[in-house]
N, C-alpha and C positions, 0 to 999 in steps of 0.2 A: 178782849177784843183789840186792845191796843195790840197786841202781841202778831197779830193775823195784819193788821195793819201796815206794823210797822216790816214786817217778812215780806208781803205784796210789793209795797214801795222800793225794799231794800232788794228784790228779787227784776225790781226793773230800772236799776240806775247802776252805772260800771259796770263792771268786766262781767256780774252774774246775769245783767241784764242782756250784754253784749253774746253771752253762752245759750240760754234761755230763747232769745229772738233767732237764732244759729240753730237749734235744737226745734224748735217751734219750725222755724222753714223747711228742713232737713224731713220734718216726720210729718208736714202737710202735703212736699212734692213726692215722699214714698207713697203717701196715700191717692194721691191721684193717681200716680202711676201702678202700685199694685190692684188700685183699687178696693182698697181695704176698709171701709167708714171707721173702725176701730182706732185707727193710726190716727185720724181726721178727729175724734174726739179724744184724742190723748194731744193734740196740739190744742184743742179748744183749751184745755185746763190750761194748759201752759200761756195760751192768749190772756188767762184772768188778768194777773199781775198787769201787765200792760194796760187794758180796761179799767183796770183798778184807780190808777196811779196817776196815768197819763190824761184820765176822760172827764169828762163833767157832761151835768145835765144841760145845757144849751150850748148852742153854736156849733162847731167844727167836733169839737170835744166829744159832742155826743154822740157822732160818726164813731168817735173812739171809743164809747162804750159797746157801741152794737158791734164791735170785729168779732167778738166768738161766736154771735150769732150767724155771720155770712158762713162761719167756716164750719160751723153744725148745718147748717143748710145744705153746703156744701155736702158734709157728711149724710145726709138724709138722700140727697141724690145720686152722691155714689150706688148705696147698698137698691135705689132704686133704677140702675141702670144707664142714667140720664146723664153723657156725659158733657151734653151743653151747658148745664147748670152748676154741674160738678166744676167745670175747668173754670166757668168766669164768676160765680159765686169767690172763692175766695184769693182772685187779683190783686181785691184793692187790700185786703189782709198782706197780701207779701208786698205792696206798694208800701204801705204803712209801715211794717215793719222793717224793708228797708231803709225807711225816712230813720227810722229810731235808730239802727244801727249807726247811719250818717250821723246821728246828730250827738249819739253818745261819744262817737269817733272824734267830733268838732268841738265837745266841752270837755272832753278827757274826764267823763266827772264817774 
């Protein structure tokens, strides 16, 4: 378990975190736009690491556990036609992971 652990963390801090959150945006706005749900849960996975690492059980943090779930919502409403849901479900996902990009950019870490 350490091993999974320690992959999650290491997959959301520097340059793989900064690739990952890049890749993760890239295959949410394909999915909107092709609208494809598949693409939408292939950045869910990719959201783990972030949830993983970055979240906790109270406060703000736990907004940051729940991102994969806005962006499978998200995906639930593509393959369901709805594209109200679809566009503003996962927002605050690419807010957030903007925030991360900025912030790994601001500790160089």
């Amino acid at each position: 378990m350490d091993l999974v652990t320690n992959a999650l963390i290491a997959l959301s801090n520097g340059i793989p975190g900064m690739v990952v959150a890049g890749i993760t945006m890239i295959l949410m706005l394909l999915a909107l736009i092709r609208k494809d749900p598949g693409l939408m849960v292939a950045a869910v996975f990719l959201l783990i690491p972030f949830a993983f690492a970055r979240g906790a059980w109270t406060g703000f943090p736990l907004f940051v556990r729940l991102t994969p779930l806005f962006a499978l919502g998200s995906s639930y409403f593509i393959g369901r036609d709805d594209p109200i849901f679809a566009w503003s479900l996962p927002m605050p996902v690419f807010g957030y992971l903007i925030y991360v990009l900025f912030q790994i950019l601001a500790t160089r870490a």
